[in-house]
C-alpha positions in Angstrom: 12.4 -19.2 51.2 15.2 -17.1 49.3 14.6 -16.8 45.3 16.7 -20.0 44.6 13.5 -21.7 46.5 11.1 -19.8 44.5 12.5 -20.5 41.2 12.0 -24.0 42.1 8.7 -23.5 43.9 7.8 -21.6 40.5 9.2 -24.3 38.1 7.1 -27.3 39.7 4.4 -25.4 39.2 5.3 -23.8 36.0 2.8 -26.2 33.5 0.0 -25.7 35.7 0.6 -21.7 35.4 0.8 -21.7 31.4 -2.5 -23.6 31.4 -4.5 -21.5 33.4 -2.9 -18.6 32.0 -4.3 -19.8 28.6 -7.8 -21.1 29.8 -8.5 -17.2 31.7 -7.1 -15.4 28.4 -9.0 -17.3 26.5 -12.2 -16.0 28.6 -10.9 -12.7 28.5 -10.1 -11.8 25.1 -13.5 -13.5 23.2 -11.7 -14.5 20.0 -8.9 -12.6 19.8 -5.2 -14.1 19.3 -2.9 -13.9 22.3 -0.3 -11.7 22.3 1.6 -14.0 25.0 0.9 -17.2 23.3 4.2 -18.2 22.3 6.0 -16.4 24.6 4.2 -16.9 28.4 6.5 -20.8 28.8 9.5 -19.5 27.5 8.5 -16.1 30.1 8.4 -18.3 32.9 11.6 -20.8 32.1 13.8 -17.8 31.8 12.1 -16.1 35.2 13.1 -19.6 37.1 16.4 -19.6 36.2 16.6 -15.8 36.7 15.5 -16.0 40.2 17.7 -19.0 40.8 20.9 -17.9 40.0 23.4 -15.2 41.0 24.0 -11.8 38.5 20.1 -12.2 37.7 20.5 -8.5 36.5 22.0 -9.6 33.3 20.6 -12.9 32.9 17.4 -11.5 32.8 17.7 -8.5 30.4 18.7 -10.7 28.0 15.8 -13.1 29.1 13.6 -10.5 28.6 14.8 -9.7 24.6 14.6 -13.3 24.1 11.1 -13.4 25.2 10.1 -10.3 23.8 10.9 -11.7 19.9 7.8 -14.3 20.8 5.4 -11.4 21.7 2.9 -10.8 19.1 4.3 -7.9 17.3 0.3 -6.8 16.1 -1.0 -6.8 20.0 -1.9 -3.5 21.3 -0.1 -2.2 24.8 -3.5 -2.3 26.5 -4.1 -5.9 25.9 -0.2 -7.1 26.4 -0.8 -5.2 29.9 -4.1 -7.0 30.5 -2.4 -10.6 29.7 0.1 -9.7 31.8 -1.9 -9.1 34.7 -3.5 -12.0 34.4 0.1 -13.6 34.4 1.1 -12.4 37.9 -2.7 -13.8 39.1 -1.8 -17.0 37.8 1.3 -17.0 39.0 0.1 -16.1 42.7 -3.0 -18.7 42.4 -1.1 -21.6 41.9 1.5 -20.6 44.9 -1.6 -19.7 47.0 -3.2 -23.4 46.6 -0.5 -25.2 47.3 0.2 -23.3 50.3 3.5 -22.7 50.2 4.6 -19.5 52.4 6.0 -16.4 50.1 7.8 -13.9 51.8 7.3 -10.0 50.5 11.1 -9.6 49.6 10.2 -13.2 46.8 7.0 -12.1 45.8 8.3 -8.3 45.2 11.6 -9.9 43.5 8.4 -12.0 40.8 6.9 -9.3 40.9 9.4 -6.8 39.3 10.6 -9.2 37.1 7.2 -9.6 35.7 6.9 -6.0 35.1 10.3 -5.7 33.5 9.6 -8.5 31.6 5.9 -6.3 30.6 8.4 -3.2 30.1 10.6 -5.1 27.6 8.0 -6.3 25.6 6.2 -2.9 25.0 9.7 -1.3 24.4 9.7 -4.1 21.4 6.2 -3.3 20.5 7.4 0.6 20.2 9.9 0.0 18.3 8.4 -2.4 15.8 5.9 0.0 15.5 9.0 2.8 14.9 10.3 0.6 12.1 7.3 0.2 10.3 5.8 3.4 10.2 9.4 4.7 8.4 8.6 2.0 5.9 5.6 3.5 5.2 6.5 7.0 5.0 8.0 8.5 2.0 11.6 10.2 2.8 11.7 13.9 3.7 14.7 14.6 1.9 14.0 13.0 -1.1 12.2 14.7 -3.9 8.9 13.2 -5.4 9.3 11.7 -8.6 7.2 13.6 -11.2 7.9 13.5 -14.9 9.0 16.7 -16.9 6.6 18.8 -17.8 6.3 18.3 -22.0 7.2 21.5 -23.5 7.9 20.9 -27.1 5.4 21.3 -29.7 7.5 21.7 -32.9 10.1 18.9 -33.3 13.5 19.9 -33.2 15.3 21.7 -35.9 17.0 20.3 -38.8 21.2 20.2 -38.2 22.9 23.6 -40.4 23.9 22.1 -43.8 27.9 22.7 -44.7 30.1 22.6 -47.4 32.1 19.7 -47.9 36.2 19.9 -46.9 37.8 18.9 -50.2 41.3 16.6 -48.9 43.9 15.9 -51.3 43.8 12.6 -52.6 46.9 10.4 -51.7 49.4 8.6 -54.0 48.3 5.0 -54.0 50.9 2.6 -53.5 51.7 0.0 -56.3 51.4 -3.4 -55.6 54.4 -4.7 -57.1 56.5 -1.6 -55.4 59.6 -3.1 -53.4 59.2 -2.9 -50.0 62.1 -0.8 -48.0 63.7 -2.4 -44.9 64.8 -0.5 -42.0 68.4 -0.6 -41.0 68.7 -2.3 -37.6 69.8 -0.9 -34.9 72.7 -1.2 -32.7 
């Protein structure tokens, strides 16, 4: 079939993956909040177009760290793994009924791009994690903040009395005095 074929196989299909892969998560988790929820359409979008074009290396690191922002950054690794897994049955389900023929090299190429796309999303989850556990922690380097110990008792004494500097007294100029004029200069 060739991947450009499977990223269109994939893409007919693509709304009838999202909704099982809600309806079996759903069953699986009991309550709990998806950690794909937002991110398993936009997942798949970016997997069709990866498969269907050339330089998919690229395309689809930077598909996965688009996709990787809409992962639930509170999910634990064990249940991102386990929604994952149910992604690649989902995927494989809706292929199977419609019967259309998937050769090894296409369903290893979904395959690994599934599990990169897994690998991406914990490597966000890590460091998330990273980020807030230094916001939490108190610097090594920086000293804790303590007040001074209070050590005086007595309050400080009083400043050293001196004697007063007696300073001439200067002539104080008359009102009526003529005022002298400076010669100008030349």
């Amino acid at each position: 079939m060739g991947s450009t074929g499977m990223g269109l196989l994939l893409e007919e299909h693509r709304g009838e993956i999202v909704n099982t892969w809600r309806q079996r998560v759903e069953r699986e988790l009991r309550g709990e909040e998806p950690a794909l929820a937002f991110a398993v359409a936009p997942l798949l979008r970016e997997m069709v177009l990866a498969l269907g074009s050339e330089g998919g290396d690229r395309r689809s690191y930077e598909a996965w760290a688009r996709c990787a922002v809409l992962v639930r950054s509170t999910a634990s690794a064990g249940q991102l793994a386990r929604e994952f897994k149910v992604l690649h049955r989902c995927v494989w389900d809706a292929l199977r009924a419609r019967g259309a023929p998937v050769s090894p090299s296409d369903r290893t190429s979904v395959d690994e791009w599934l599990d990169d796309a897994l690998a991406g999303a914990l490597d966000r989850l890590d460091r998330v994690r990273q980020r807030v556990a230094s916001f939490e922690r108190a610097p090594a380097a920086a000293p804790a903040l303590t007040p001074p110990p209070f050590r005086r008792t007595t309050p400080p004494p009083l400043p050293v009395r001196r004697t007063p500097v007696v300073v001439a007294a200067r002539r104080p100029i008359e009102p009526d005095a003529p005022l002298v004029e400076a010669e100008p200069l030349h």
